[in-house]
C-alpha positions in Angstrom: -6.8 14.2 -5.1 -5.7 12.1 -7.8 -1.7 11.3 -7.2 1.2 9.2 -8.4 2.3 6.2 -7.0 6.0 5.0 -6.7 6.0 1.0 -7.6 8.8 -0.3 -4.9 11.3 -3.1 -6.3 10.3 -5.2 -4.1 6.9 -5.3 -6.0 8.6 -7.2 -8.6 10.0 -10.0 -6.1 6.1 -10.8 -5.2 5.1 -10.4 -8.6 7.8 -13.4 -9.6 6.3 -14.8 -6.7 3.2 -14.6 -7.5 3.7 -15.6 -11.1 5.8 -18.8 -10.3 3.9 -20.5 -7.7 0.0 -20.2 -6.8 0.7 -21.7 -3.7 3.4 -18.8 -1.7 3.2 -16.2 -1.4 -0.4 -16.3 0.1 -1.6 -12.7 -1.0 -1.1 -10.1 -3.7 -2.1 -7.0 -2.9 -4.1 -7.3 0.4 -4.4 -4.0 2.6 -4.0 -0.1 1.9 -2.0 1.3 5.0 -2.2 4.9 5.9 0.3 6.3 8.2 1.9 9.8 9.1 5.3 9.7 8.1 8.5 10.4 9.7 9.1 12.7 12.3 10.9 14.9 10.7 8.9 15.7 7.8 7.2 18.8 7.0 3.7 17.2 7.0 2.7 20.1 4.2 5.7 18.4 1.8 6.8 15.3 2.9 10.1 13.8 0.7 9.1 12.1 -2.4 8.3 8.2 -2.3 11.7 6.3 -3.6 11.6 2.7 -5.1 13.5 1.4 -2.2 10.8 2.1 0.7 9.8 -1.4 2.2 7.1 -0.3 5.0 5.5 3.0 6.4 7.2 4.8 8.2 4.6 5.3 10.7 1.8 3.3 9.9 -1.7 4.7 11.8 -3.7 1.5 10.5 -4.1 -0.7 7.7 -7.4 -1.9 6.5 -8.4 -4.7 3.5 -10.3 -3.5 0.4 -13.9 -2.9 0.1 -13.7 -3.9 -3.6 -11.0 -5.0 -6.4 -12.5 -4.3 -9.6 -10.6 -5.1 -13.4 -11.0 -1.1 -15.1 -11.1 -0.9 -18.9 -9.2 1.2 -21.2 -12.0 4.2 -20.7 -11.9 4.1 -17.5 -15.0 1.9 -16.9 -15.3 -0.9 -14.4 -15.9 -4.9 -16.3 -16.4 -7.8 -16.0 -13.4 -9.7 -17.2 -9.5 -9.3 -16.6 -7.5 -6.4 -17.8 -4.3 -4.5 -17.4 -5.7 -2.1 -15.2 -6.9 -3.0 -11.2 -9.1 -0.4 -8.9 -8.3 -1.4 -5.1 -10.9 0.8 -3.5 -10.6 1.1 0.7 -12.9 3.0 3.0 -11.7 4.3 6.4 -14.7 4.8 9.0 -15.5 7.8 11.3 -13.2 5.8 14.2 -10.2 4.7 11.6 -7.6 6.2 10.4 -8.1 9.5 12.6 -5.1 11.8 12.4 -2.7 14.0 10.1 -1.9 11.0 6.8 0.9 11.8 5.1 2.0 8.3 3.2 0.3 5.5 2.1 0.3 2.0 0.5 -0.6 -1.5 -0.6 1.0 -4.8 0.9 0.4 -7.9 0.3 3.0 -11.0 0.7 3.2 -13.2 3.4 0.7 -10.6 5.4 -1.5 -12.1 8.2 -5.2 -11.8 8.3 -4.9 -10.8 11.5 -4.6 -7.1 11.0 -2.9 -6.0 14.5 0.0 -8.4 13.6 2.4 -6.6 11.7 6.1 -8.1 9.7 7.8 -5.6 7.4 11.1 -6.0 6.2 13.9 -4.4 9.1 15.2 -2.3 8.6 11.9 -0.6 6.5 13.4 2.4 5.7 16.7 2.0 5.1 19.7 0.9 2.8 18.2 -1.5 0.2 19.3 -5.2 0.6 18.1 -7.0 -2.6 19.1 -9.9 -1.2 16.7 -10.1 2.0 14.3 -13.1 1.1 11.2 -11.7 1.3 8.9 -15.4 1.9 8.9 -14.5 5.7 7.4 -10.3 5.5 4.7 -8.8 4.0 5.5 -6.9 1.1 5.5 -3.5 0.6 4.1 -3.1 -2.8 3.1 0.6 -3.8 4.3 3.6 -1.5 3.1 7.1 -2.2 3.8 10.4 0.1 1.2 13.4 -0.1 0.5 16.9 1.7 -0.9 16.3 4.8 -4.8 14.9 5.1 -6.3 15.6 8.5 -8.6 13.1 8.9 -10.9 14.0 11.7 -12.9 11.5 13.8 -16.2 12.6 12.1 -15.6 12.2 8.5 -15.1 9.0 6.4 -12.1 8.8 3.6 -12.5 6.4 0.3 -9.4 5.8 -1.2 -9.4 4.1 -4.7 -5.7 3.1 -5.7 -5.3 2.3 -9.6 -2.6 0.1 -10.7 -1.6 -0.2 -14.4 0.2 -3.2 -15.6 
């Protein structure tokens, strides 16, 4: 499936971040996350992502990339920095398993320690532009699909592009 990603505003906070000081935040993008949405949500059409998301809703497991690569123009992987940014992740037999309705990159002030998670709270809620964000991971890209049942036998590859 190829699909659209929503870039959340609070992208553009670790962007400034990232941009102003090498030092802090301590990651871009870092981890794809894969979870199966709110409860009430028709898993076959789950609600469009909105710019204001700040975590999963219900996050299954979250998992660092396999590879980062810079992507030309044509479409072709290189050697040197671009625009464009593959972030490919790849979910084992005994990961992810379950119905995946939402996805998405964080990065930010996001442990290494993948069983330790800090979103923003409320996630999901009214937008506070004003929460400072050097204490959370960051929610960076959010997207929301038709249901994916991944069962314990298969693998899934997910490549996310991003544009700049």
């Amino acid at each position: 499936r190829e699909k659209r990603n929503i870039v959340v505003k609070d992208a553009s906070i670790l962007i400034a971040r990232l941009v102003k000081d090498n030092q802090e935040p301590s990651k871009g993008a870092y981890v794809l996350a894969v979870g199966s949405g709110d409860t009430g949500w028709d898993p076959m059409s789950p609600p469009a992502a909105t710019d204001t998301q700040r975590a999963l809703y219900s996050e299954i497991t979250r998992k660092t990339f396999s590879d980062t690569q810079f992507i030309d123009a044509g479409g072709i992987p290189v050697g040197y920095p671009t625009h464009i940014v593959d972030f490919t992740t790849i979910y084992t037999e005994s990961e992810a398993v379950g119905p995946l309705v939402e996805m998405g990159l964080i990065g930010g002030n996001i442990s290494t320690n993948l069983a330790v998670k800090n979103p923003v709270s409320p996630p999901n809620g009214t937008y506070d532009p004003t929460v400072d964000l050097t204490s959370y991971e960051t929610l960076l890209n959010f997207l929301t699909f038709p249901v994916v049942n991944k069962p314990a036998t298969s693998t899934l590859q997910v490549v996310w592009r991003l544009t700049f």
